[in-house]
N, C-alpha and C positions, 0 to 999 in steps of 0.2 A: 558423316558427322558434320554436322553444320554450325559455325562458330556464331552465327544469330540466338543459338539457344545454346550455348556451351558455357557451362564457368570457367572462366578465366578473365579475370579483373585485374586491368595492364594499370600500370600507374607512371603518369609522364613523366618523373622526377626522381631521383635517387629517394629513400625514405634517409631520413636522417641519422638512424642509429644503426644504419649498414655500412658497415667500413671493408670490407675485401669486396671484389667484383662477382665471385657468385652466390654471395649474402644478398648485394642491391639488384643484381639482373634476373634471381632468381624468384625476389620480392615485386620487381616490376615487372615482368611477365605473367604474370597470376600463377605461379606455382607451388607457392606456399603463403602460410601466415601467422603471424607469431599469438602463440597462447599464453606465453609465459617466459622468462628468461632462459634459454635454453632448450625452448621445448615449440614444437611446431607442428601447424596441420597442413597437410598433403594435401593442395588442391588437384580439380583433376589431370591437369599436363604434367604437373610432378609427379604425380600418382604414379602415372603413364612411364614416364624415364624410370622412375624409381622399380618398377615393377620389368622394365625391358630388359635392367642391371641385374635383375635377380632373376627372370627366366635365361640367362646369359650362364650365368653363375648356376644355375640346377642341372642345367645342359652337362656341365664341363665336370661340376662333382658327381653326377650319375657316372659319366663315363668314366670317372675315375673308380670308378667302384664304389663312391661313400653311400649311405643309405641316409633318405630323409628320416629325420624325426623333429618333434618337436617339443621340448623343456618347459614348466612351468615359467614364468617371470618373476614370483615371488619365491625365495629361497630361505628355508630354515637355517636361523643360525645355530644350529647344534652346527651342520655339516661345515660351516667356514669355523667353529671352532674346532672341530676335528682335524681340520687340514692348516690348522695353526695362522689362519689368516685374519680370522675375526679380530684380531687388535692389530693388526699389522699393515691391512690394507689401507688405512685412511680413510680421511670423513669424504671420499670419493664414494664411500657404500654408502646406500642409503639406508638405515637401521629403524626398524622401528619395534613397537611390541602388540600383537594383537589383544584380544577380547579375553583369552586365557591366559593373560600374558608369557605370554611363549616371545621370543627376539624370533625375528625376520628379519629378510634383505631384501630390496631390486637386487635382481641380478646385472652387476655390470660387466660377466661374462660366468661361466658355465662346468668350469670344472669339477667343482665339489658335486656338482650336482650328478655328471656323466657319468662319472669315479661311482658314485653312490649305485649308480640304475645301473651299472658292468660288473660292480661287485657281487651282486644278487644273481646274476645270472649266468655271467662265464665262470666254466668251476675246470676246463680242459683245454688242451693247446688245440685240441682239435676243432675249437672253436672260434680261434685266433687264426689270420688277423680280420678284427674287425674296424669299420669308419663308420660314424656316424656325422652327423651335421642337421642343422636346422637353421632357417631365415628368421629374427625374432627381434624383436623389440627389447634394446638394452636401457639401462638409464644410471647414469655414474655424476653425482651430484657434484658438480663443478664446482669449485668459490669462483671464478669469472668467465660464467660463456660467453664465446663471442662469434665472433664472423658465421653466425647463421649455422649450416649444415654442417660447415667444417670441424664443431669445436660445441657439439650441443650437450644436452643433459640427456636429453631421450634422444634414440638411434636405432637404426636397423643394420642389424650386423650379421652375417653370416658366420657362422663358428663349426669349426669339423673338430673330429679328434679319433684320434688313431689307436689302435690297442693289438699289440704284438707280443711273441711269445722270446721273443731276442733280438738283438740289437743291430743284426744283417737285415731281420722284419721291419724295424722299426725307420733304418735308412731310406729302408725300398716304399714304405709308405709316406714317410716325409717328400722322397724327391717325385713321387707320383701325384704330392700338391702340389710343389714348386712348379712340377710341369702345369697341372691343371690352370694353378694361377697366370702362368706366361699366356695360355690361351683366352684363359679370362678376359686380362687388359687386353688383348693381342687385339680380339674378336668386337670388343669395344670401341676400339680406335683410339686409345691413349696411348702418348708416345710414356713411357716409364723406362724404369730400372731396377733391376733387384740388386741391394747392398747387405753385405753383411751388420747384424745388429744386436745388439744389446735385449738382452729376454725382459728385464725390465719387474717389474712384480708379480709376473704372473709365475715366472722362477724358469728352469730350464737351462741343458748345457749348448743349445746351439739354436740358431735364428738368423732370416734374413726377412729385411722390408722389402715390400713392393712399395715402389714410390711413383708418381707420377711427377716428370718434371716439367716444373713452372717458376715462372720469378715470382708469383708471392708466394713462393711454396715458404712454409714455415720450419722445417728441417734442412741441414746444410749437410752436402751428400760428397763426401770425398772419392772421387773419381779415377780412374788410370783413364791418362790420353791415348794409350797403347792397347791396353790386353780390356777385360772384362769386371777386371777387379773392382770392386767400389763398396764402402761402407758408410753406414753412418757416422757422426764424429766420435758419439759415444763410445763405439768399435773401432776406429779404422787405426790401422797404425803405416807406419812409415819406415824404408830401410834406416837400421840404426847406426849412427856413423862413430864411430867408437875408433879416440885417435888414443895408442899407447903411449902411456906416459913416459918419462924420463926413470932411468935407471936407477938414481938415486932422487929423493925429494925432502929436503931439510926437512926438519922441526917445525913443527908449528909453532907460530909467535904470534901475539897480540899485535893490533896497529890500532891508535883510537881512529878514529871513525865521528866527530862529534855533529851532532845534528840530524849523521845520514841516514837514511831510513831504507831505501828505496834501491834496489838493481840498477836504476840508471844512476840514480847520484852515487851508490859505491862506485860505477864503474869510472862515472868522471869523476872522483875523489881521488882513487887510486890510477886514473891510469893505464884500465886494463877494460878490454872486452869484455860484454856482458855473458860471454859464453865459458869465461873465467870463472865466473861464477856460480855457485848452489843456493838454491832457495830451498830455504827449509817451511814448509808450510803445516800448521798442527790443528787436526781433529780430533774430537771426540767422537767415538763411533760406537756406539752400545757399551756408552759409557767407560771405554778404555781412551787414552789420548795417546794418538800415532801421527809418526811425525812422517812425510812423504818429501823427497828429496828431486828436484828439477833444475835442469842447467838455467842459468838466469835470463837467456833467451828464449827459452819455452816456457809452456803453459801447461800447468797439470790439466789430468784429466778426473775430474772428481768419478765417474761412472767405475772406468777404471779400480782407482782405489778403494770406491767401495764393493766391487765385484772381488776384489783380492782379500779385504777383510773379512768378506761374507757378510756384511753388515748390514742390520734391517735398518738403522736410523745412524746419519753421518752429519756432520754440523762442523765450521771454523769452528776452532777453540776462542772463547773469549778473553777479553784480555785480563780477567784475571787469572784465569788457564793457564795461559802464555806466562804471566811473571811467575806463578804458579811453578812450573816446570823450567824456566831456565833463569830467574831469578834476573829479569831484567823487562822494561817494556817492550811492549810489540815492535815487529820492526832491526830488533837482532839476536833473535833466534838461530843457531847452527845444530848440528849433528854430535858436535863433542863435548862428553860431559853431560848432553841431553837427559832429563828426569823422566822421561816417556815409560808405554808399556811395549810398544813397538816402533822401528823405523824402517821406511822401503825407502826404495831409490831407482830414478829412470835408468834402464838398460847402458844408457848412453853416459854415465857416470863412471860406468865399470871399465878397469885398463888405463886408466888415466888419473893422475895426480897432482899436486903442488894448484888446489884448489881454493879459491879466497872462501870463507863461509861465516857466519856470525858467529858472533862469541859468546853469547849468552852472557852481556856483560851490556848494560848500556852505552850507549858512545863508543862501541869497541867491534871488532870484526876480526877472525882469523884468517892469517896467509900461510902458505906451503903445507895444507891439509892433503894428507893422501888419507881419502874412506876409510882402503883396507885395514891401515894402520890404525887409524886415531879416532874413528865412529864404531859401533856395533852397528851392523848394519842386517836386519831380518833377509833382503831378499835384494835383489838387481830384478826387474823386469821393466815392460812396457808402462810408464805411466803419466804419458806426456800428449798433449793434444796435438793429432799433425797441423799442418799449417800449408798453405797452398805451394806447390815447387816440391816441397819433399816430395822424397821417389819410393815408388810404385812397390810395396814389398816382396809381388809376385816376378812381375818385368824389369826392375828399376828407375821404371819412367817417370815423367814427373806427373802428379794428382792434382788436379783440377778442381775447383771447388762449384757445385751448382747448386739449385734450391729445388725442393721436392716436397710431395703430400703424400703422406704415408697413405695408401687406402688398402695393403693387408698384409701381412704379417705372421709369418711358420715358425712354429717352436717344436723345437725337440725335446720334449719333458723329461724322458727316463722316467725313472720311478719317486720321481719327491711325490705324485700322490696319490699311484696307487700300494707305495710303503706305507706313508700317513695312515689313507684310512685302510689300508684291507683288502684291497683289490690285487687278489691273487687267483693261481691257475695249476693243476697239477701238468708238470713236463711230462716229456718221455717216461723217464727213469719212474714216474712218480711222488718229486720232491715237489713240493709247494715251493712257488715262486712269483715275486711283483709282476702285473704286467706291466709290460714297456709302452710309454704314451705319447704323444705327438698332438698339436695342439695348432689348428690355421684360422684366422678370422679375415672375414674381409667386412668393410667395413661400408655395405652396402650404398644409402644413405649419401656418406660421404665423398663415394665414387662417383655419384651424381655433380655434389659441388667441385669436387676435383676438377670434374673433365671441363664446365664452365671456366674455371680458372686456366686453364689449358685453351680452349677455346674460344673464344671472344673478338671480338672488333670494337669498334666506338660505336656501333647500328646494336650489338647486342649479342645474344648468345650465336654461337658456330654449333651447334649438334652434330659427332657425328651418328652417319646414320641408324646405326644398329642400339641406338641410345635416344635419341630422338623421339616424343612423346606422337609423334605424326612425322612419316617422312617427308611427305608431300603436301604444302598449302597451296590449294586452289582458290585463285581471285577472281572474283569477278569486278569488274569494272562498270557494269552497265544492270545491275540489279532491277533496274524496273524496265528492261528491255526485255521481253520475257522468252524472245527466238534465244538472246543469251544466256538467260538464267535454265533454260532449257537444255541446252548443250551442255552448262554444266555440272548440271547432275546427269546429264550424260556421261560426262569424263569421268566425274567420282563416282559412280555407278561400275563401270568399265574398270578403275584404277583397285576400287573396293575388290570387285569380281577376282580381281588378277591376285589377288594378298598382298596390297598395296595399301598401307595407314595414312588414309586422305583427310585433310580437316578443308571444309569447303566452308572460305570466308564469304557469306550471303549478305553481309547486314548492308545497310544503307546508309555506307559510309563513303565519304570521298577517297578516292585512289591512295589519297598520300597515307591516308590515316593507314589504309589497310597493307600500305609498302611497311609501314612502318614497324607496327605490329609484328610481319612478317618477318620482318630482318630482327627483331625484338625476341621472338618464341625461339626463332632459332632452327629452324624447318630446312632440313639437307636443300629440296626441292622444294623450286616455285614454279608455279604454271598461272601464266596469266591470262586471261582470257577475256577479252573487250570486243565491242562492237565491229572497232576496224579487223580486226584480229580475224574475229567470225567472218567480216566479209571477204575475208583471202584468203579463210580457210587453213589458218594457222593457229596454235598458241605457245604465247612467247616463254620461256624458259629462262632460270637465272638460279645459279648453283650458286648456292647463301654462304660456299666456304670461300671461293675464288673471287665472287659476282659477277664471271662470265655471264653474257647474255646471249639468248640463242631464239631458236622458234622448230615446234614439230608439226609435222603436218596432221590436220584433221582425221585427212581420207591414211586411213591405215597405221595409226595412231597407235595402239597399243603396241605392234611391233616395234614405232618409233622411239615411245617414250621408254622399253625394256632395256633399248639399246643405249640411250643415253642413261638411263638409272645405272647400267654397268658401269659408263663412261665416271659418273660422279663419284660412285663408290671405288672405280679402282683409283685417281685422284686422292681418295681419303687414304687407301693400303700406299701406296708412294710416299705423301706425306710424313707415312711412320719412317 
């Protein structure tokens, strides 16, 4: 392949409407190009990655047993209103009405539809378990895309899904992903993490992210320094430090409070630490208003409480909500006397008493509040966001906080939809029964801009190599010297031969341009090849992650260069 007649149109300069590093590096390298907001064309070096990502990813779901198939992109909305999504998902689907006006959707993932093709067909356990998967073009209608690949409207995502006769089947095909995906990134050369996560709208009782970690990662990935543990924020939790209260705890009394709004000013008002404190914080959440209870040094976790309500839509209450309900402005809201339909409360509330809390009374606040006593209280559990130092809830260690790029994601469906629409199987016995489902995406596409984010210098992208649209860029230096333009289609001839992805830069350009480029594309291997070079029977070497420089010999040169191609790539396996 000779980059004289290749598309790939490099551009000296950041474009101006690229704001994260593998939006502009990916733009200025000629690998893609924007059509429209969110939506982009694959030139051919991206093609290339994007297509190395997904022979990477068929490799490793073959071997896990799933089966290719491949799903329409346009999806009837009967089926999302069957499966009770059609008004619930968001103006994220894109809805429209054909010619018979019938409603349709883009798919911006594939359940209803899978559910549908399994119902028709599996009628026996003896048919069970099955996987399927396809690589497909999704498109989930943004209100703001941004940063390029990371964050687009149209995508290429890989989506599996799992179909089992019981819930020991169903385990063993979930962690048969889990494995698959470790190999995935593993095989790719992204350093990642899998944290537990939040299922999010596609519904399901268990889930963890693959993330790849980077400082502009857009998710904050709660870590253990110790053991393996790690979640997302939306998930993670922290040991609960729950100090017993005192044996007896007055009566509650009034104290005015005038002006104070605010955790920190009660606390400098009164006196007392902000861990003295309960905030009472009020939602409406499908239309009931629940009040969610946190010590005044923590921070709710809204994910949380709306996974506990089961609620499709959660919103602050406004203020006229609030005076609504406790008969005073925003700002001193408490637990007792509360007008609500329910109230929860952080774990860490519970066992402990003689706590300050609002009065639902303007200008006013309550002291020596013990919960048990003097709230209705629905429930104690987890509902507080952890915060970096809290310890570790498996080891006790302390959690560390880092930044990560989701690029795939395992759910454990159960049956929310093959209950919904239909999708059943006669057992053993002969009773009809849900099948059990399982649900993985990876998020093709985006695992491309990932690893640029990951990979970078100030020269431009680091590939590595098993991702790499060309592993190898051949220079020549001396293009109209024709003993050396000779020899180097000799090399690429030889390198081609061995199943080696050589781009041989030919054009008739000065050296710097063509260093630049090179360090720009992002090519594991460079092989330089000039005049002087040729006449000592060498060509120079420079490994684009390190920028070691080096030189292999002419005479016996394939032996030479396999050994160094070993040398660069185990370099990348160390790295991780």
């Amino acid at each position: 392949m000779r980059l004289s007649t290749y598309y790939a149109p490099t551009l000296k300069e950041d474009p101006a409407d690229a704001e994260v590093v593998s939006h502009k590096l990916l733009l200025r390298a000629g690998m893609i190009r924007k059509l429209t907001a969110g939506v982009y064309t694959y030139l051919p070096l991206g093609l290339r990655a994007l297509n190395n990502v997904a022979a990477v990813v068929r490799e490793e779901m073959n071997r896990a047993g799933a089966l290719e198939v491949l799903m329409p992109a346009v999806q009837p909305g009967d089926l999302w209103k069957e499966s009770g999504r059609w008004d619930v998902y968001g103006k994220e689907l894109l809805r429209f009405i054909d010619r018979h006006d019938r409603e349709s959707c883009l798919g911006p993932t594939h359940e209803e539809v899978v559910t549908d093709l399994v119902r028709h067909e599996i009628r026996s356990y003896r048919q069970l378990p099955l996987n399927l998967y396809q690589i497909q073009t999704k498109f989930r209608d943004e209100i703001r895309p941004r940063f390029g690949l990371m964050r687009g409207r149209e995508f290429i995502m890989k989506d599996a899904y799992s179909f089992d006769k019981d819930d020991a089947g169903a385990d063993t095909s979930y962690f048969a992903m889990y494995d698959a995906y470790a190999r995935i990134f593993t095989r790719l050369g992204l350093t990642f993490r899998a944290v537990e996560a939040d299922s999010g709208p596609i519904g399901g009782s268990f889930s963890h992210e693959f993330m790849v970690l980077a400082a502009t990662g857009e998710d904050t990935i709660a870590a253990c320094s110790a053991c393996e543990y790690g979640a997302n924020l939306e998930k993670a939790e922290a040991v609960c430090h729950v100090t017993e209260g005192a044996s007896f705890c007055p009566p509650a009394e009034s104290v005015p409070t005038p002006g104070v709004h605010t955790v920190e000013q009660v606390a400098e008002f009164l006196g007392v630490s902000a861990d003295r404190i309960v905030k009472t914080l009020l939602y409406v959440a499908d239309g009931r208003v629940v009040a969610a209870l946190v010590r005044g040094d923590r921070e709710l976790n809204e994910v949380k409480l709306k996974n506990v309500l089961g609620a499709t839509e959660m919103e602050l209450a406004s203020p006229e909500v609030v005076t609504r309900v406790t008969g005073a402005p925003v700002g001193f809201a408490g637990p007792v006397g509360l007008s609500v339909d329910l109230i929860y409360a952080d774990k860490e509330l519970a066992g402990r008493s003689d706590w300050i809390v609002g009065a639902n009374a303007a200008d006013a606040h309550l002291r020596h509040v013990d919960l048990a006593r003097d709230a209705t209280i629905e429930c104690f559990l987890d509902l507080r966001q952890v915060a970096p130092g809290d310890l570790c809830p498996k080891c006790g260690q302390p959690l560390v906080f880092t930044k990560g790029i989701e690029v795939g994601h395992v759910f454990k469906l159960g049956t929310k939809y093959s209950k919904t629409m239909g999708a059943m199987f006669l057992d053993e016995e002969g009773k009809e029964r849900p099948i059990i489902m399982g649900c993985y995406g990876i998020g093709v596409s985006r695992v491309v801009a990932a690893c640029l984010e990951q990979n970078h210098d100030e020269h431009g992208i680091v590939f590595p190599p098993p991702m790499a649209p060309f592993e190898v860029a051949l220079l020549t230096l001396s293009p109209k010297d024709e003993a050396a333009m000779a020899k180097a289609r000799e090399l690429h001839d030889a390198l081609t031969g061995m199943g080696v992805e050589v781009l041989l830069d030919d054009r008739d350009e000065r050296p710097g341009v063509k260093f630049k480029d090179a360090d720009l594309m992002g090519f594991p291997i460079q092989l330089v090849l000039g005049g002087k070079g040729l006449a000592r029977g060498v060509v120079e070497t420079k490994d684009r992650r390190t920028g070691e420089k080096g030189e292999l010999p002419l005479e016996g040169f394939a032996e030479a260069f396999m050994a160094y191609r070993q040398t660069v790539r185990e370099g990348w396996e160390k790295r991780r």
